[in-house]
C-alpha positions in Angstrom: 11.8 7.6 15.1 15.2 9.6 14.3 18.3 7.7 15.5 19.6 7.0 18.8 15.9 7.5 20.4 14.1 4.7 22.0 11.7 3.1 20.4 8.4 2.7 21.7 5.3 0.1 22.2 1.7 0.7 22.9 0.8 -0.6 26.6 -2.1 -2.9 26.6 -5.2 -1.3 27.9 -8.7 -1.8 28.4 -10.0 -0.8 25.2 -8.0 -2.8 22.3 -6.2 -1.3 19.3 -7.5 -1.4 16.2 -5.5 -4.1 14.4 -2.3 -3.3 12.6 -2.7 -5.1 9.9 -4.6 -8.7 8.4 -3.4 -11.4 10.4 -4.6 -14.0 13.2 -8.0 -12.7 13.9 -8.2 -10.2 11.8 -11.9 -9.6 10.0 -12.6 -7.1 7.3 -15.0 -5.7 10.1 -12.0 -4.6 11.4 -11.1 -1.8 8.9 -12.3 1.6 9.1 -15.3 2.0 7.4 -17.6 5.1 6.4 -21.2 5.3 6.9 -21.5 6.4 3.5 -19.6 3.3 2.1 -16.3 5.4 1.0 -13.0 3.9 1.6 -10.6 7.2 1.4 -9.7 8.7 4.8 -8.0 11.9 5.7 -5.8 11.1 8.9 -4.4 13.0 11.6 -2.3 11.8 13.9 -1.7 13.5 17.7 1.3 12.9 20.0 1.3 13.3 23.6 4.9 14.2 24.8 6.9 14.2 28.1 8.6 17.3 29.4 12.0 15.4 27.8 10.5 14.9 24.2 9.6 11.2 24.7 6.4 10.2 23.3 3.7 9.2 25.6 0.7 8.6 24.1 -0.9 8.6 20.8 -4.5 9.2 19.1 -5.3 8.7 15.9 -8.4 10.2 13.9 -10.1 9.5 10.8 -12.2 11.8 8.2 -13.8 11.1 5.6 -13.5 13.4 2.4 -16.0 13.0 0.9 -19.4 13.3 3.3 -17.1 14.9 6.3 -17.7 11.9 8.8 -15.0 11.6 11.7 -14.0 8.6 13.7 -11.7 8.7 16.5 -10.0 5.8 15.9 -7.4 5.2 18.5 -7.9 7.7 21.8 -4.6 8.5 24.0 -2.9 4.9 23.7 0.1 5.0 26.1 3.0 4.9 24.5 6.2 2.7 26.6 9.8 2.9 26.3 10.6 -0.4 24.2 14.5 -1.2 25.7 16.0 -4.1 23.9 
């Protein structure tokens, strides 16, 4: 984020988010994980804007390098306004 923006949250949905990192609940089942068994990913990350620049939604995608595989890894999570 760039100063004086809002920052933003993901809104709960129906399909969870991956986690964000090891914590409560977190399992190692949890990571990304090839088919292949390779633990390197190329990312790409997509943001869905509003007309005024705010961001809206985000999806995330993972490749592997090294066999090509792809995972879509978080699909159009709405992104909120997080007001203090």
């Amino acid at each position: 984020m760039y100063p004086g923006a809002y920052p933003w949250a993901l809104a709960p949905s129906e399909v969870p988010l991956p986690p964000a990192s090891p914590g409560p609940g977190f399992e190692p089942t949890d990571l990304p994980d090839c088919p292949s068994g390779h633990a390197v990913f190329q990312v790409a990350v997509a943001l869905a804007l509003s007309e005024d620049g705010a961001v809206r939604g985000i999806s995330v995608g993972l490749r592997c390098p090294e066999d090509g595989a792809l995972c879509l890894y978080v699909d159009n999570a709405h992104a909120l306004p997080d007001t203090p």
